[in-house]
C-alpha positions in Angstrom: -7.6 14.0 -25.0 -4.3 13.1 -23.1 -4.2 10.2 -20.7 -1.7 9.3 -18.5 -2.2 5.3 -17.9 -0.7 4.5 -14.5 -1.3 0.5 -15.7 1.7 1.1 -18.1 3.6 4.3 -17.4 6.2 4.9 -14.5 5.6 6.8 -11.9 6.1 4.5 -8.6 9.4 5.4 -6.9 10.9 2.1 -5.9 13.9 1.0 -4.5 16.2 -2.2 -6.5 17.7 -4.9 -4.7 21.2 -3.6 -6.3 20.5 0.3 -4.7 18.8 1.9 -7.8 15.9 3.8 -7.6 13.4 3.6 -10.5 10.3 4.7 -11.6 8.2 1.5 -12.1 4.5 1.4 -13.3 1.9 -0.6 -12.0 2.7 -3.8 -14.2 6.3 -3.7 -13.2 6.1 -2.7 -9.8 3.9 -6.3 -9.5 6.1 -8.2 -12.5 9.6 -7.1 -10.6 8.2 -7.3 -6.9 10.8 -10.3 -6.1 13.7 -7.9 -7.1 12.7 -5.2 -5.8 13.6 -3.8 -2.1 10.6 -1.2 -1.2 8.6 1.7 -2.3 10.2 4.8 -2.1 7.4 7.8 -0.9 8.2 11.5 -1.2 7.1 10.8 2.5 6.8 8.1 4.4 3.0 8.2 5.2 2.9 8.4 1.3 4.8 5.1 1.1 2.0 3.6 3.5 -0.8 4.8 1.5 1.0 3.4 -1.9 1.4 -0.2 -0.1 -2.7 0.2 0.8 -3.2 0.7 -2.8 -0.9 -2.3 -4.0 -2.6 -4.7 -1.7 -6.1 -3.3 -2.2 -5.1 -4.5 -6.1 -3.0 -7.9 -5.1 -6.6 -8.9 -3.2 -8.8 -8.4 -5.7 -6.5 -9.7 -8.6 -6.7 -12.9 -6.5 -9.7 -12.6 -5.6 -9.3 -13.7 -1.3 -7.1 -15.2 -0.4 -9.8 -16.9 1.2 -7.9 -19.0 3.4 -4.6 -20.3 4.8 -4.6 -22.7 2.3 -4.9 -20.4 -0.8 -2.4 -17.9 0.6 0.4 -21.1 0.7 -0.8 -22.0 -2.6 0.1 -18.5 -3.4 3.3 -17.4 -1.7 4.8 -21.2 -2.9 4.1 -20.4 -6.6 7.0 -19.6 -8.5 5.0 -16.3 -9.8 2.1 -15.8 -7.3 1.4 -12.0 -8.9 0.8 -14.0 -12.3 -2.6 -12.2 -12.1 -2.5 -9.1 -11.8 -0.9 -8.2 -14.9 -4.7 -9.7 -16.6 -6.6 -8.2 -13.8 -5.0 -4.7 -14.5 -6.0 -5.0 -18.2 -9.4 -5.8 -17.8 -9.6 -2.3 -15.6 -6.8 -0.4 -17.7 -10.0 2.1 -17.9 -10.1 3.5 -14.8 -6.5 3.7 -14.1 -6.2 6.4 -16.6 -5.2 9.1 -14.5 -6.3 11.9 -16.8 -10.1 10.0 -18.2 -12.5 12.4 -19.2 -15.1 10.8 -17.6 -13.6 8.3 -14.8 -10.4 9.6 -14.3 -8.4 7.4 -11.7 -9.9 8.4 -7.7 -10.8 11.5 -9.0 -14.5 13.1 -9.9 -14.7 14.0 -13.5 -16.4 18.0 -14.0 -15.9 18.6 -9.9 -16.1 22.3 -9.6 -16.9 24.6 -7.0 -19.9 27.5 -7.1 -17.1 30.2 -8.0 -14.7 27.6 -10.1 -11.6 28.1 -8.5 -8.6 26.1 -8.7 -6.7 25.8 -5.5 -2.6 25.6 -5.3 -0.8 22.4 -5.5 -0.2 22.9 -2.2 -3.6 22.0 -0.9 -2.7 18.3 -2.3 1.1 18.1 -1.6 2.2 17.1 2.3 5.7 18.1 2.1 4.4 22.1 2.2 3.0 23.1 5.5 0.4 25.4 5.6 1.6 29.1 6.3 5.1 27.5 7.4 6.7 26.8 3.7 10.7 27.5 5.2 11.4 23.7 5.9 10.9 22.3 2.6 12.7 22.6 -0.6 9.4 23.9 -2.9 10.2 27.0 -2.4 7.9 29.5 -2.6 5.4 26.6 -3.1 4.2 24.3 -5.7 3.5 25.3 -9.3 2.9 22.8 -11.2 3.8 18.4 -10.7 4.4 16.1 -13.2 1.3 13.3 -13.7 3.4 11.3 -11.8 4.3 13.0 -8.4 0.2 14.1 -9.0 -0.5 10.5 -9.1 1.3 9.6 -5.5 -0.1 12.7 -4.2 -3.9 11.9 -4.9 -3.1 8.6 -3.4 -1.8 10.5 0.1 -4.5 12.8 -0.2 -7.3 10.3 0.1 -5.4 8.3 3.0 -3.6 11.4 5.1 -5.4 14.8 4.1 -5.9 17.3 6.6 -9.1 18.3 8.2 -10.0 22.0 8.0 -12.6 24.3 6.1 -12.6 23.0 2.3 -13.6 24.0 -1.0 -17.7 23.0 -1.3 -18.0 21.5 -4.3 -21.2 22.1 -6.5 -23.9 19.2 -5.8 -23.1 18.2 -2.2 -25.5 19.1 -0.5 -23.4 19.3 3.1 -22.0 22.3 1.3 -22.4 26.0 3.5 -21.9 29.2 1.8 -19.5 27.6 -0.6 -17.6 25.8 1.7 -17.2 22.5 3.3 -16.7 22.9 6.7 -14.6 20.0 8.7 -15.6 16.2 8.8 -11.6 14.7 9.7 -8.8 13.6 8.2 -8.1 11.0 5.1 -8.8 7.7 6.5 -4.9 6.1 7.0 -4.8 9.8 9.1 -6.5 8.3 12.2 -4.3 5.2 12.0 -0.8 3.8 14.0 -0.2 2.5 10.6 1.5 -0.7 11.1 2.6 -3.6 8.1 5.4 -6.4 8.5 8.4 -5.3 6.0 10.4 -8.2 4.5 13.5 -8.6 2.1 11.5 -7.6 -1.0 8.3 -6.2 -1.9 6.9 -9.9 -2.8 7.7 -10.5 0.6 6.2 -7.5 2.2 3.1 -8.2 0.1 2.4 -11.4 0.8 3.3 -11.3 4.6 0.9 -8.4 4.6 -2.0 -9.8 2.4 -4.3 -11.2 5.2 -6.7 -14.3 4.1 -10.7 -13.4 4.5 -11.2 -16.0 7.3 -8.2 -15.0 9.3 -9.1 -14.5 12.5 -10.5 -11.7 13.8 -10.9 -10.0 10.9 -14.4 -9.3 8.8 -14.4 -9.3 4.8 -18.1 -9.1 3.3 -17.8 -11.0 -0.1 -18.6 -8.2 -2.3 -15.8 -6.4 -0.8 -14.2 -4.4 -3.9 -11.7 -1.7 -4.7 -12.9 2.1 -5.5 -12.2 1.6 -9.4 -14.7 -1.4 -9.1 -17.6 1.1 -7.6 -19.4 3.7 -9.8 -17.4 6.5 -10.3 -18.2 9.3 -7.4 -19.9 12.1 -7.9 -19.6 15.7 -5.4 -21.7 14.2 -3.0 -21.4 11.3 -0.3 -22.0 7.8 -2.1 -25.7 6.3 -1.0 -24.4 2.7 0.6 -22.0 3.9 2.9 -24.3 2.3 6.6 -22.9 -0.8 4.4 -19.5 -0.3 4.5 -16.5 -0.8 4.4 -16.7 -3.9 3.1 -13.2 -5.2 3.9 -9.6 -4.2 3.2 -10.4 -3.2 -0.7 -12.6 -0.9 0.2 -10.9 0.7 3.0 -7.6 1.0 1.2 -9.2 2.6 -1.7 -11.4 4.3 0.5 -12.4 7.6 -1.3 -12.6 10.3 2.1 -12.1 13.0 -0.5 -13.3 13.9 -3.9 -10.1 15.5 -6.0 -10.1 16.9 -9.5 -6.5 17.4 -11.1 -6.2 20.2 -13.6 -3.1 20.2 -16.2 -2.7 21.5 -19.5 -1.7 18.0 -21.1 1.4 18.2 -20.0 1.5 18.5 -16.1 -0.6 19.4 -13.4 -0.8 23.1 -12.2 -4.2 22.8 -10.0 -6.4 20.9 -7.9 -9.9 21.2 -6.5 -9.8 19.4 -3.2 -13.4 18.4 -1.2 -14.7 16.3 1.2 -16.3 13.1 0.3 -17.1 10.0 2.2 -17.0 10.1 6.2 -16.1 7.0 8.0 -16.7 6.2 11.6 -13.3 5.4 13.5 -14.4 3.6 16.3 -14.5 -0.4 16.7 -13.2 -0.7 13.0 -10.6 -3.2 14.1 -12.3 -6.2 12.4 -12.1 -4.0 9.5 -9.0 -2.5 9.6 -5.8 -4.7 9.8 -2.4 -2.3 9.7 -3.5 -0.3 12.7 -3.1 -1.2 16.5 -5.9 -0.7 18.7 -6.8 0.8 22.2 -9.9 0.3 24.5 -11.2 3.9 25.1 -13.7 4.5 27.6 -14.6 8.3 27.3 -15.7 7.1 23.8 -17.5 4.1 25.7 -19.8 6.7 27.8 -19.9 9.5 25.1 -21.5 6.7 22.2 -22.9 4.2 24.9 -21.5 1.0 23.9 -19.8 -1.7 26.2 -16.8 -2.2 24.4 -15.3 0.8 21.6 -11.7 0.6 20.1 -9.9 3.5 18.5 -7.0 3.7 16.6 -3.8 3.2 18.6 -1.6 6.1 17.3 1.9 6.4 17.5 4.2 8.8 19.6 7.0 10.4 18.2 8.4 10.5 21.3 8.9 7.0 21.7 10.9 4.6 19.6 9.2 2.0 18.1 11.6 -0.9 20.9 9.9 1.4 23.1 6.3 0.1 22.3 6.9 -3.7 21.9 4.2 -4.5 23.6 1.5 -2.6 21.3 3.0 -4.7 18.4 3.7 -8.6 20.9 0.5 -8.8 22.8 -1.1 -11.9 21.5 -4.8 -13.0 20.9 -4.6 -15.3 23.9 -3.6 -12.4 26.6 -6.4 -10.9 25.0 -8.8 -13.2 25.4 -7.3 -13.5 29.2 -8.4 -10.2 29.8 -11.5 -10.2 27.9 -12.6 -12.8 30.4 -13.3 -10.2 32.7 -13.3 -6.8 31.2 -12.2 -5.5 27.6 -8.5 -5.7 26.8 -6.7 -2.3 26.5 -4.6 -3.0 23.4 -5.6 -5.0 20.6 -2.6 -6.2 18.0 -2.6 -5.2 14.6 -4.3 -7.5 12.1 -1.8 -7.8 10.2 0.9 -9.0 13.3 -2.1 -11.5 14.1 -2.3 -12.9 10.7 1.8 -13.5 10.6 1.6 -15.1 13.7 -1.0 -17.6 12.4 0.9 -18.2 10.1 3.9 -18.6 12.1 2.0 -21.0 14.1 1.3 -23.1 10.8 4.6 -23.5 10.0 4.3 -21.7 7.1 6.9 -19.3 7.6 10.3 -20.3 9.3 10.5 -19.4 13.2 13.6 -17.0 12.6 12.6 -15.3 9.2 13.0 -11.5 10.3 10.4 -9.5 9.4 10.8 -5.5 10.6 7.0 -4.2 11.6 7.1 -0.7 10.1 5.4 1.8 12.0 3.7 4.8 9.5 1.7 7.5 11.0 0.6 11.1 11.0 0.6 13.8 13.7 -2.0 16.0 13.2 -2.2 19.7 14.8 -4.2 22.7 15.3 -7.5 21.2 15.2 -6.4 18.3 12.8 -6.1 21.2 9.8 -2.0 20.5 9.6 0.6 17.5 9.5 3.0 18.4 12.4 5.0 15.3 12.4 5.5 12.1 10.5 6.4 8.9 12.4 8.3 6.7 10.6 10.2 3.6 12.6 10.5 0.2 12.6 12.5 -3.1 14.3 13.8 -6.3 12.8 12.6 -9.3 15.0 11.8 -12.9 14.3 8.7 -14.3 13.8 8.9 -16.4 17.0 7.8 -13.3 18.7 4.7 -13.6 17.3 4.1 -16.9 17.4 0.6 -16.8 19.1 1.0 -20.8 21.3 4.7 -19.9 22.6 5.1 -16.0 23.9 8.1 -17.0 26.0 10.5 -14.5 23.3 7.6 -12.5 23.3 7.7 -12.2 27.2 11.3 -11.9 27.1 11.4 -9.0 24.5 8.7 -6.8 26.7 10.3 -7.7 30.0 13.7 -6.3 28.7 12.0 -3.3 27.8 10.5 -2.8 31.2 14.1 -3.5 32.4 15.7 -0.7 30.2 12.7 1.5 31.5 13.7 1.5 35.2 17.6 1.8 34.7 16.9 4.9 32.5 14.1 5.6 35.4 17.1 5.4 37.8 19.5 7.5 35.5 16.6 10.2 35.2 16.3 10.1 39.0 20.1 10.4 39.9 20.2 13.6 37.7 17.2 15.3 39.6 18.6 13.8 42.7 22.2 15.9 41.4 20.3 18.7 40.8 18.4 19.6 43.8 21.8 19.0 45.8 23.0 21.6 43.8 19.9 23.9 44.2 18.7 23.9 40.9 15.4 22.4 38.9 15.2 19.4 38.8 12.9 18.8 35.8 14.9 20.0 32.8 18.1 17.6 33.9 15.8 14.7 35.0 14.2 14.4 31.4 17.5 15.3 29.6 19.1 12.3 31.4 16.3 9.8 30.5 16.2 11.1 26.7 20.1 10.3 26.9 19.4 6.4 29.1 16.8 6.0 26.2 19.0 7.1 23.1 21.8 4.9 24.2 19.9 2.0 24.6 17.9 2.2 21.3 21.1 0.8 19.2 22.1 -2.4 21.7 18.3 -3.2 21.8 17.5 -3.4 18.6 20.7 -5.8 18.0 19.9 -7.6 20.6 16.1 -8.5 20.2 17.9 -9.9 16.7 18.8 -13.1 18.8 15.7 -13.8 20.3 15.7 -16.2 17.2 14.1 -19.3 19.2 17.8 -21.0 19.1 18.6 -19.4 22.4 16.4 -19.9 26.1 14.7 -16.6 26.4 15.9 -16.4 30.3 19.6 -16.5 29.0 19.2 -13.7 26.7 17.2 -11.4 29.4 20.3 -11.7 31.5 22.6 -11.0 29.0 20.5 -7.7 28.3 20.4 -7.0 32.1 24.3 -6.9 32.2 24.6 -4.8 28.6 22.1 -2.5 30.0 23.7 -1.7 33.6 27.0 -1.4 32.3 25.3 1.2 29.5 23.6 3.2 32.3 26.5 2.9 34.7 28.6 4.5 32.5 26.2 6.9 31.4 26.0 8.0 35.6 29.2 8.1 35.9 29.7 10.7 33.5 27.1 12.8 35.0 28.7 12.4 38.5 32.3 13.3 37.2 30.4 16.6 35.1 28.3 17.6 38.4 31.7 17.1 40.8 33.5 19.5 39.1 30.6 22.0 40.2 29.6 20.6 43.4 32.3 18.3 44.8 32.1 14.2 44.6 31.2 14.3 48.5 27.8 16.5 48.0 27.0 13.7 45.7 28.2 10.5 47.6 24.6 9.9 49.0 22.8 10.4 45.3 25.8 7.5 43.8 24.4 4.8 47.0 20.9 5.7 46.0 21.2 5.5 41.9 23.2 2.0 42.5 20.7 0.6 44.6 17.6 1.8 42.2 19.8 0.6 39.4 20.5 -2.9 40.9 17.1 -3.4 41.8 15.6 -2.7 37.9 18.3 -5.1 36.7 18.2 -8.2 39.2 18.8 -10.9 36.7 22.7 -9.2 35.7 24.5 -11.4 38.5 23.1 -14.5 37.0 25.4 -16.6 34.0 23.3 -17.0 31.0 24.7 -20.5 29.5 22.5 -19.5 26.4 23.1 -16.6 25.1 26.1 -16.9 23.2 27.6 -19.3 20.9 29.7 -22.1 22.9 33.1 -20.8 23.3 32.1 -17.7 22.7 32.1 -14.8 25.7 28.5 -13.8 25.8 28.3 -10.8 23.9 24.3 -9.4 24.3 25.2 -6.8 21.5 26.8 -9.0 19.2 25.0 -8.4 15.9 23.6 -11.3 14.1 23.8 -10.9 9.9 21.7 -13.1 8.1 
């Protein structure tokens, strides 16, 4: 029989420090990490659930880390994946993605009543559903190589789709041969979140959290899915158990796949439903997500307190949600004191702060939290958008005992939200003077306020390095962002006079200035900090490290 060993062969798409792009396999992608940059996905949410899957083998390779203390041990050794490469061997097995009998996340012999093999395009994201004109698999997919098929069954598990299914033979949920909808792959529900750094050592280590980190939950027989017994159709037995910790989500098997190939690629798939997993209050469990309180859930299951995934809008860059990715443990607590908190941080955010807080990592390394996440529609049965962003910061924002840049970074954002609140008012104001809607111009102007922020922000939140007093650098945002807006209003005042006249329009400039000065107080002030001495201050000036 064939085999296709994903220990040994290439088929992760990474990305070289000197621009290359690769296919590595598993033993390289952990022997090379220091060198190289980042996965490459065929999609971003494909890159996420690849990450899961390195971390889910980096923690059990090293069994923990258990605490702070082995994770420095770790990240200060000169090769702290040195065991992987053993671990990998001793389960070579069932990463054969092709076994007759355990083949890698898949269930050997799954069938369905009538044995039919779906299209490639049940497993493959990049194809929408009855909408194949926006891709370039045109008129779908025939057949994949073992290594796209590989990266696929990973997304699959993490992002599938909801939907009617094929019913596989032995699963007794099955209906009339089919397998009618119980959600999306687990990563699916997610606002995934991880903390990106210069290389994928980096990112791996900043993102493997220790089992007694706080607020986080790891049972000690937590283990990977090639460390269970192999799957059959059906759900698994010990699943009021479970998840057990971060191996076992990030491996966590929601579907049951079988790949069919004819030894030399892969031309079919039989895609099913397999293990259901409650989404609410899976926070302790679950560290690259951000969480929200919700209280319909709260009345509908009857529990005090129930969290659900915070998801991400597409709408909204990720500057934009700062505060879903800076709130710390202690404003949580704060809150707590007298009902729940609406946001919890990400885990993973939380653990880098501890460790920022430990002096374990320096106050200005930049990290870049990388926001992955699927938007699902019609009745969770299609992907309709992927959300991929992310913003360079230093760790001083997350430093849990000192949220002044923290503070500063959210405030700023609240500024930039009224001046563009202000733009988006003096365009409706414009409008109705000229009889027209006022909607469509209002939330054209804000998109614009918005979009020509987005740039000066993110350069500027690059400063709030700790080496600068967090005051300083607010005001030197105020004054980049009212001379942004202003000249953004007065373009729409010279487009709308050559329409209307500048006098119809004299009364709508008083009343934008005086909104606009009033979401920007601090811009008369002199910030003394926030540039270099001798040096105009410059808000925007990049910093290059």
């Amino acid at each position: 029989m064939p085999g296709f060993d994903l220990v040994s062969r290439p088929w992760l798409p990474a990305q070289l420090s000197d621009g290359t792009a690769p296919e590595l396999s598993l033993n390289e992608v952990f022997t090379r990490a220091a060198d190289i940059r980042r996965l490459v996905g065929d999609l971003p949410t494909q890159e996420f659930a690849l990450m899961r899957l390195l971390l889910a083998i980096l923690h059990d390779a090293v069994d923990g880390p258990e605490d702070i203390d082995a994770w420095q041990e770790l990240s200060e050794s000169p090769q702290p994946f040195a065991a992987v490469g053993p671990y990998l061997d001793r389960h070579r097995e069932r990463f054969d993605l092709l076994h007759p009998t355990q083949p890698f996340m898949q269930v050997a012999g799954l069938r369905t009543q009538k044995d039919e093999v779906a299209s490639l395009n049940r497993l493959v994201a990049d194809v929408p559903n009855g909408d194949p004109f926006f891709t370039m698999r045109q008129p779908g997919v025939e057949t994949l190589s073992f290594a796209e098929a590989a990266r696929w069954l990973v997304h699959a598990h993490a992002f599938d789709t909801s939907g009617i299914k094929s019913g596989a033979v032995g699963d007794p949920r099955v209906k009339g041969g089919k397998g009618y909808p119980q959600g999306v792959g687990w990563a699916g529900n997610l606002g995934g979140v991880f903390a990106e750094g210069d290389s994928l050592q980096q990112t791996l280590l900043l993102n493997l959290v220790a089992s007694d980190a706080s607020g986080f939950t790891v049972d000690k027989d937590d283990r990977p899915a090639w460390r269970r017994d192999q799957c059959g159709p059906h759900m698994q037995k010990d699943l009021a158990s479970r998840p057990t910790g971060p191996r076992d989500l990030y491996t966590w098997q929601s579907r049951r796949i079988r790949l069919h190939h004819d030894g030399r690629a892969v031309h079919g798939v039989v895609l099913c439903y397999g293990d259901p997993l409650p989404v609410h209050n899976s926070h302790q469990r679950e560290p690259m997500s951000g969480w929200r309180r919700s209280i319909p859930q709260e009345k509908k299951l009857k529990e005090p307190r129930v969290y659900m995934p915070r998801g991400h809008d597409p709408a909204r860059s990720a500057w934009r949600s700062l505060d879903a990715l800076l709130t710390s443990r202690t404003e949580e607590q704060t809150v707590q004191g007298t009902e729940p908190a609406r946001y919890l941080r990400a885990g993973v955010l939380k653990w880098i702060a501890e460790l920022t807080h430990e002096r374990l990592l320096p106050r200005d390394l930049l990290v870049r939290p990388r926001l992955i996440g699927a938007v699902y529609g019609t009745q969770q049965s299609v992907i309709d958008e992927v959300v991929d962003d992310s913003i360079a910061m230093s760790v001083v924002l997350l430093h849990e005992h000192d949220p002044k840049h923290a503070q500063a970074a959210i405030a700023a954002v609240e500024d930039s939200t009224k001046a563009v609140r202000a733009l988006g008012d003096l365009a409706a104001d414009l409008a109705r003077t000229a009889g027209r809607p006022t909607e469509a111009p209002g939330d054209t102007a804000r998109d614009l306020g918005f979009g020509l922020l987005d740039g000066p922000y993110r350069k500027w939140i690059v400063t709030l390095d700790g080496s600068h007093d967090p005051r300083a650098a607010r005001t030197a945002w105020q004054q980049t962002t009212y001379r942004i807006i202003r000249n953004a209003a007065s373009d729409l005042l010279a487009a709308d006079a050559d329409a209307t006249g500048w006098l119809d329009n004299a009364k709508s400039e008083r009343v934008f200035h005086a909104r606009l000065s009033k979401a920007l107080p601090l811009r008369h002030d002199t910030p003394p900090d926030a540039a270099t001495p001798g040096e105009p201050a410059d808000p925007i000036k990049e910093t290059v490290r």
